[in-house]
VOLONU-584166 format. One line per field, with one value per atom (N, C-alpha, C): x, y, z; residue in one letter; residue number from 1. Coordinates in nm, 2 decimals. Layout:
<nodes>
x <- c(X/...)
y <- c(Y/...)
z <- c(Z/...)
resn <- c(a/...)
resi <- c(NUM/...)
</nodes>
This chain:
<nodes>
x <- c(8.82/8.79/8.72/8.63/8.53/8.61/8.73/8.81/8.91/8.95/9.05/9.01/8.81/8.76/8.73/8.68/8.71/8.82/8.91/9.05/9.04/9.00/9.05/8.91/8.85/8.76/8.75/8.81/8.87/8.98/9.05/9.16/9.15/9.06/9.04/8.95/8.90/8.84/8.91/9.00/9.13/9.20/9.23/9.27/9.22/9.09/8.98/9.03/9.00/8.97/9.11/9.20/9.32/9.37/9.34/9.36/9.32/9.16/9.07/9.10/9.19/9.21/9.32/9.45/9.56/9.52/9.42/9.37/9.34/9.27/9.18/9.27/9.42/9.54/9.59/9.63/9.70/9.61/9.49/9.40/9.40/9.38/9.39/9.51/9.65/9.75/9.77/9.69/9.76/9.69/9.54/9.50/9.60/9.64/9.72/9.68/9.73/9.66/9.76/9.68/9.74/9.87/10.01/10.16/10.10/10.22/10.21/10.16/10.28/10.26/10.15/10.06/9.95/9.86/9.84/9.77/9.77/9.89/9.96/9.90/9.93/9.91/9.76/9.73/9.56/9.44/9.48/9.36/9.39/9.47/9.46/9.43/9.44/9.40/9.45/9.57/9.71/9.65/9.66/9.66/9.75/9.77/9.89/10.00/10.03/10.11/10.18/10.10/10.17/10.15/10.13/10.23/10.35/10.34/10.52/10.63/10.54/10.64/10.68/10.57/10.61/10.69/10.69/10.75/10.90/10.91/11.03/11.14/11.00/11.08/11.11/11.03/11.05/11.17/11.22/11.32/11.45/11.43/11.56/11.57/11.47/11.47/11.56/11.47/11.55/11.66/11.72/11.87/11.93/11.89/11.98/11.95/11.83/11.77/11.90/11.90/12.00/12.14/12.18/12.32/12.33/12.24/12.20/12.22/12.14/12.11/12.26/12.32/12.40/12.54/12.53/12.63/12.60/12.48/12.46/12.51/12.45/12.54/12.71/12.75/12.91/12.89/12.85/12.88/12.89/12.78/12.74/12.85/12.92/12.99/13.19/13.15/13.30/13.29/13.11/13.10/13.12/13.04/13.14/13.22/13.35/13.46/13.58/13.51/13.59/13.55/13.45/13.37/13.48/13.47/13.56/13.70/13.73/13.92/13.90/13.84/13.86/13.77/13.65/13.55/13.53/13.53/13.57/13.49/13.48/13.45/13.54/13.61/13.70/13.70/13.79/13.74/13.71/13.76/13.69/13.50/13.46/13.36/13.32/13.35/13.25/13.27/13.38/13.35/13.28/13.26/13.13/13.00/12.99/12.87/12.81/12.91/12.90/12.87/12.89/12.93/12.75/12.70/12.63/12.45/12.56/12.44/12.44/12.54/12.54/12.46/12.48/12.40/12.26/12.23/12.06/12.00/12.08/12.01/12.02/12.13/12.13/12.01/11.98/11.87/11.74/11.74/11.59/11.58/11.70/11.71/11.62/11.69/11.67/11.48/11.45/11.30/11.20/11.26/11.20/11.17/11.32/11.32/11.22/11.22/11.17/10.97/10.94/10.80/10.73/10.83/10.82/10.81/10.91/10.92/10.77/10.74/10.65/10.50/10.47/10.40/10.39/10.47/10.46/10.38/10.38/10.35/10.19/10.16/10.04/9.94/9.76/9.67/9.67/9.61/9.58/9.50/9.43/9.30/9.35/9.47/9.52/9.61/9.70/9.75/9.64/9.53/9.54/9.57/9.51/9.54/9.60/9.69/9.91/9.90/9.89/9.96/9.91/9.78/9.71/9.77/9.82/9.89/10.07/10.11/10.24/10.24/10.18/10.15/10.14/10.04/10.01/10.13/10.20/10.27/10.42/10.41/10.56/10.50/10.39/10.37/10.25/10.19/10.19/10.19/10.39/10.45/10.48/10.48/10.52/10.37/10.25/10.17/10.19)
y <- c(-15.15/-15.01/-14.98/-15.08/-15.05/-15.07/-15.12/-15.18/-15.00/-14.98/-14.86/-14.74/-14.70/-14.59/-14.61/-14.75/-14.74/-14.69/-14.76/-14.76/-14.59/-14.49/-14.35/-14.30/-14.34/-14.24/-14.31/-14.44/-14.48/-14.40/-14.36/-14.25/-14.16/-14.12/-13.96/-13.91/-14.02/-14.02/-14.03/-14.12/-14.14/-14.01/-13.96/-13.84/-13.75/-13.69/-13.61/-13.63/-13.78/-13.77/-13.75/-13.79/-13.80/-13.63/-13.56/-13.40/-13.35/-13.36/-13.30/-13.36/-13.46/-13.51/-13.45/-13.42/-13.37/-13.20/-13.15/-13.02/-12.99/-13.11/-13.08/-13.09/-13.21/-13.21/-13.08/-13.01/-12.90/-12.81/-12.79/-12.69/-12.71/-12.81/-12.85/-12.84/-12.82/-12.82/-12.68/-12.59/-12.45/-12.37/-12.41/-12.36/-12.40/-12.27/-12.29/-12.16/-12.26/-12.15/-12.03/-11.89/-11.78/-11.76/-11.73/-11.66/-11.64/-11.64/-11.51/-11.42/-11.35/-11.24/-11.21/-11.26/-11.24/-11.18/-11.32/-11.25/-11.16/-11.10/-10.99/-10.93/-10.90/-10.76/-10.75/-10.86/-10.86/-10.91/-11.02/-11.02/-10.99/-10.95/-10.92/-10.76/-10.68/-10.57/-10.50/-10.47/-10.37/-10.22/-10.18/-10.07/-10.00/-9.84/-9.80/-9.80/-9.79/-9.84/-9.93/-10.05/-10.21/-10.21/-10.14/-10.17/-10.08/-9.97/-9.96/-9.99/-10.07/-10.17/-10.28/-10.35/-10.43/-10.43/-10.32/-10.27/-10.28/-10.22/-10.20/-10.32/-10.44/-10.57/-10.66/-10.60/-10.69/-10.66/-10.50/-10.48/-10.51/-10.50/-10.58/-10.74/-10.83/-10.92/-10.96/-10.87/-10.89/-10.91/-10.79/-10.75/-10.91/-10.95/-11.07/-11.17/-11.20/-11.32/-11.33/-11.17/-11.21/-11.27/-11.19/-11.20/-11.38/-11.43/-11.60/-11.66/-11.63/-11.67/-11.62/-11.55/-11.52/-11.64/-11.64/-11.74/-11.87/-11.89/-12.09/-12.07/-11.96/-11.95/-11.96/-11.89/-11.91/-12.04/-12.07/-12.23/-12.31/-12.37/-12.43/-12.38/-12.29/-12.27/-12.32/-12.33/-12.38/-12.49/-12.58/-12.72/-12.79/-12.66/-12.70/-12.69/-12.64/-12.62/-12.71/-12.72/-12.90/-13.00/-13.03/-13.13/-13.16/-13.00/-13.03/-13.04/-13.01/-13.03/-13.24/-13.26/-13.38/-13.50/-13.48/-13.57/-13.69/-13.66/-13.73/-13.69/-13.73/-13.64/-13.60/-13.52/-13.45/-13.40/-13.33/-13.25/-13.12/-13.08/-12.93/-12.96/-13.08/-13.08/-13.08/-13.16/-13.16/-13.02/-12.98/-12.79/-12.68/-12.73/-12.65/-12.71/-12.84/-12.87/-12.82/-12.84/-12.79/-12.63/-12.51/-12.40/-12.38/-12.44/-12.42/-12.46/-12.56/-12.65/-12.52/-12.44/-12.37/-12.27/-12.15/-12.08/-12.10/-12.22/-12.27/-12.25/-12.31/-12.33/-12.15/-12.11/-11.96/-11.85/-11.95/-11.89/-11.91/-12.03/-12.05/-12.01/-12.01/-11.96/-11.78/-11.71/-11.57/-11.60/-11.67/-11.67/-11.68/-11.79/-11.78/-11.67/-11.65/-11.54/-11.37/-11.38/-11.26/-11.32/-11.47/-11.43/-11.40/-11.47/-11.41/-11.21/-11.22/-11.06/-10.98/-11.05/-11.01/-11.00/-11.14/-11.21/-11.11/-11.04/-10.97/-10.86/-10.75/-10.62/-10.67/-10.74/-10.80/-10.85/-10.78/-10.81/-10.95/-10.96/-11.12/-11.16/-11.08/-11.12/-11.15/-11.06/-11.10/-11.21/-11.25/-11.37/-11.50/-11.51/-11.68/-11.68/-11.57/-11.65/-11.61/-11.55/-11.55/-11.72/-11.73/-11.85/-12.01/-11.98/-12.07/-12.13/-11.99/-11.94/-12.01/-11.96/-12.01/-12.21/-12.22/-12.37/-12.44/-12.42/-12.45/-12.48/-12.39/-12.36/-12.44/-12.47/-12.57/-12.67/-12.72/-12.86/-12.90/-12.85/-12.85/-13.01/-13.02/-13.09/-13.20/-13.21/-13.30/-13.42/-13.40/-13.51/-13.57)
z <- c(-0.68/-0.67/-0.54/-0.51/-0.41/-0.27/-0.24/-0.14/-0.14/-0.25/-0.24/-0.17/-0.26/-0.22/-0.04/0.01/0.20/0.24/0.16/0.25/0.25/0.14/0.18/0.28/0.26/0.34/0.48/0.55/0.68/0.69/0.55/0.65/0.64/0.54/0.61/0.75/0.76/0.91/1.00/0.96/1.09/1.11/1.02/1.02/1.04/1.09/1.13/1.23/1.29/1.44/1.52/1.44/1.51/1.51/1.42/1.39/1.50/1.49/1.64/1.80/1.78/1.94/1.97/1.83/1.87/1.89/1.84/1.89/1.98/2.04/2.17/2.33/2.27/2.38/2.36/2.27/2.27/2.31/2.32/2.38/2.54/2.56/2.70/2.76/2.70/2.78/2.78/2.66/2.59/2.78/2.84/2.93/3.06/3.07/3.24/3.30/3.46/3.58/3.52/3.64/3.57/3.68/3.61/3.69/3.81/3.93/4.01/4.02/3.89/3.87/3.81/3.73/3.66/3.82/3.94/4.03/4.12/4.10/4.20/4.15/4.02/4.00/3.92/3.88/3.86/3.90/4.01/4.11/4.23/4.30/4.41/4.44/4.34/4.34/4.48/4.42/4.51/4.50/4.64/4.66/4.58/4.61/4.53/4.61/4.72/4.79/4.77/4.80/4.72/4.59/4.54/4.36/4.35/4.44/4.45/4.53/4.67/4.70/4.60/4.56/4.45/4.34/4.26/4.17/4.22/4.32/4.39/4.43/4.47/4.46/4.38/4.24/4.11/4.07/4.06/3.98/4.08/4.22/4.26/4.28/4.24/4.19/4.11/4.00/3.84/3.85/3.88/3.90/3.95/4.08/4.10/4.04/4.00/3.87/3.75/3.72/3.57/3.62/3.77/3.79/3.79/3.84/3.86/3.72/3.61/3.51/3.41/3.44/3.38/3.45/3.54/3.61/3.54/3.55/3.49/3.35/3.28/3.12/3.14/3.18/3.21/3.23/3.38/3.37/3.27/3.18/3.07/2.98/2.95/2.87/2.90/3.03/3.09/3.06/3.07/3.10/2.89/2.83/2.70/2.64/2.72/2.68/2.73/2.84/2.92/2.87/2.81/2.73/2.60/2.50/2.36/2.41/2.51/2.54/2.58/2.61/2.70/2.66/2.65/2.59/2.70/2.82/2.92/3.04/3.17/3.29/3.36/3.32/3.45/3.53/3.63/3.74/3.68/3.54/3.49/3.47/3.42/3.39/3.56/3.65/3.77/3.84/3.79/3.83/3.83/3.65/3.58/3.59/3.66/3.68/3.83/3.94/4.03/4.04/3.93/3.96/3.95/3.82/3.73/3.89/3.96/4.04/4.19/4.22/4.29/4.23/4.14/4.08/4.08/4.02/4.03/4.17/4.25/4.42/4.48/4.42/4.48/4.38/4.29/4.23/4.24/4.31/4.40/4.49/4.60/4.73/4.70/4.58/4.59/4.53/4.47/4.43/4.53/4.63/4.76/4.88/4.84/4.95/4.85/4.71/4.68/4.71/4.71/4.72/4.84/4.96/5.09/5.11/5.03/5.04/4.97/4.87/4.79/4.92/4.94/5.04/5.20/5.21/5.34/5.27/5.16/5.16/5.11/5.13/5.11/5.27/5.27/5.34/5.46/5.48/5.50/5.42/5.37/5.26/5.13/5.10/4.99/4.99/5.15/5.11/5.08/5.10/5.08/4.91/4.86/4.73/4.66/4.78/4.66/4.75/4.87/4.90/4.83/4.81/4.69/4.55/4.48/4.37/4.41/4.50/4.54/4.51/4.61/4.66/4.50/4.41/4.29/4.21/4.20/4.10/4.14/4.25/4.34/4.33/4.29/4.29/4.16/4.11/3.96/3.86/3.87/3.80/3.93/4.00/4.13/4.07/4.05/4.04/3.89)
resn <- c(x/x/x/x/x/x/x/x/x/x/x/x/x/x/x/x/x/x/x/x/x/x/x/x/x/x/x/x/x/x/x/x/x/x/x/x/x/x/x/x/x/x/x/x/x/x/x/x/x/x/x/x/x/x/x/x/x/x/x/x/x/x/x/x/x/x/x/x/x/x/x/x/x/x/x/x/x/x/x/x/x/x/x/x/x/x/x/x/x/x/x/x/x/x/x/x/x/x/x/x/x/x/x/x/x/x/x/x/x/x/x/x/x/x/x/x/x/x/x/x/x/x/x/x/x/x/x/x/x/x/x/x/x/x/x/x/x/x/x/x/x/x/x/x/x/x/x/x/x/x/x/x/x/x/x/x/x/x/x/x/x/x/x/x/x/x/x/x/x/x/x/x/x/x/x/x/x/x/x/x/x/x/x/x/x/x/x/x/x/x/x/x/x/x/x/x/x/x/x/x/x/x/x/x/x/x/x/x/x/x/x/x/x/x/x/x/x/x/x/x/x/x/x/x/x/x/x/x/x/x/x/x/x/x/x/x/x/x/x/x/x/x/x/x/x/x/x/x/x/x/x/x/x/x/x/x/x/x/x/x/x/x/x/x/x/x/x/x/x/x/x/x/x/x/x/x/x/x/x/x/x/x/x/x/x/x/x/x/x/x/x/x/x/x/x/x/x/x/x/x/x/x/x/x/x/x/x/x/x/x/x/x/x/x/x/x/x/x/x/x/x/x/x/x/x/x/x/x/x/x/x/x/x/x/x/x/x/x/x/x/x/x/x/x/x/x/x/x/x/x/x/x/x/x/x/x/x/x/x/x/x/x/x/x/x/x/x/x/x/x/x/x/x/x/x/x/x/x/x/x/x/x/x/x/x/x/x/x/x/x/x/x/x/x/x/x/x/x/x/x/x/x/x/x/x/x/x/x/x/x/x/x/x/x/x/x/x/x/x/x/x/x/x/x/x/x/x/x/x)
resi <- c(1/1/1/2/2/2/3/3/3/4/4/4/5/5/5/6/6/6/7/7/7/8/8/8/9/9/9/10/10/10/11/11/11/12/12/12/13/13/13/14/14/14/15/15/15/16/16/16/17/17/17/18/18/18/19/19/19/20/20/20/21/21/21/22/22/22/23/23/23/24/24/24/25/25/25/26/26/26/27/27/27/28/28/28/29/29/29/30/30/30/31/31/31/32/32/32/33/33/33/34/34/34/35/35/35/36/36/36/37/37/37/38/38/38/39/39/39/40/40/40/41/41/41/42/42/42/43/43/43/44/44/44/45/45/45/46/46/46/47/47/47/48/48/48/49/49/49/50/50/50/51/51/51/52/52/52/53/53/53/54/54/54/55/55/55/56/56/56/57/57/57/58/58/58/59/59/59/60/60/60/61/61/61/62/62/62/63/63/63/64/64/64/65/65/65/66/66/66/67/67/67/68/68/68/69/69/69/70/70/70/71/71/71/72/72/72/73/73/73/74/74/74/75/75/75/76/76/76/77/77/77/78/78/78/79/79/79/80/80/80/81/81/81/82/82/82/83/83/83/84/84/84/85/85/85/86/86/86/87/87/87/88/88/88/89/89/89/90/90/90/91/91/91/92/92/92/93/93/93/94/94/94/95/95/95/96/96/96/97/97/97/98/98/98/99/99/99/100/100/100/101/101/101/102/102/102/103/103/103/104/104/104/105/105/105/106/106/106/107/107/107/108/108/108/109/109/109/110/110/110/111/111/111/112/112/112/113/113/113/114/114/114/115/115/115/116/116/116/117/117/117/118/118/118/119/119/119/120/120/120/121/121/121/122/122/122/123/123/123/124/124/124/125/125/125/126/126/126/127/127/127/128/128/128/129/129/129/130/130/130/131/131/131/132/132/132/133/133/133/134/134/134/135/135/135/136/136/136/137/137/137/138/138/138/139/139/139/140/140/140/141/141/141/142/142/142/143/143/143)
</nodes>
């Protein structure tokens, strides 16, 4: 009896601690630096001017973001339909992978080129810490 009642209260302690540690990793991962966009438009404190430049370059962003994101969907869906015909790697799959690998790069290319764009209607006081924010966020996951 005296052997059973340890064994539960060693696990329910194991299970405390292991509960609170898996809390404390998910709390610690739940904290992330803030978006870009979080600091454009909430610490850098934009004139009104530059928040309708801004505005102006979010929504033509958008516009080419989805045309991007809508392209890699097509892709992925040519790349599963070459997949169920064939079950193989053919030239239809390296097509759709290619299409899908074009899209992506024309969808960074336009990300870059929109935070440059973002990046100009902005101080010099306000760039260091878009370029701070930038820098961060491209290398992040690289360590």
């Amino acid at each position: 009896m005296r052997s059973i009642l340890l064994t539960l209260v060693l696990s329910v302690i194991g299970a405390a601690v292991g509960a609170w540690g898996g809390a404390e990793y998910v709390m610690h991962r739940a904290h992330t630096a803030p978006t870009l966009h979080d600091v454009v438009h909430e610490k850098l404190h934009l004139t009104a001017e530059q928040k309708v430049r801004m505005e102006s370059l979010e929504r033509d962003h958008a516009t080419r973001r989805h045309a991007f994101e809508a392209e890699m969907r097509a892709a992925n869906a040519d790349l599963a339909q070459a997949f169920q015909e064939q079950h193989a790697y053919t030239p239809q799959v390296q097509a759709a992978i290619d299409r899908f690998h074009h899209a992506m790069g024309g969808l960074q290319k336009e990300t870059i080129v929109h935070v440059l764009a973002m990046r100009s209607v902005l101080t010099p006081e306000q760039t260091a810490q878009f370029d701070q924010t930038v820098v961060k966020s491209l290398t992040e996951d690289a360590r």
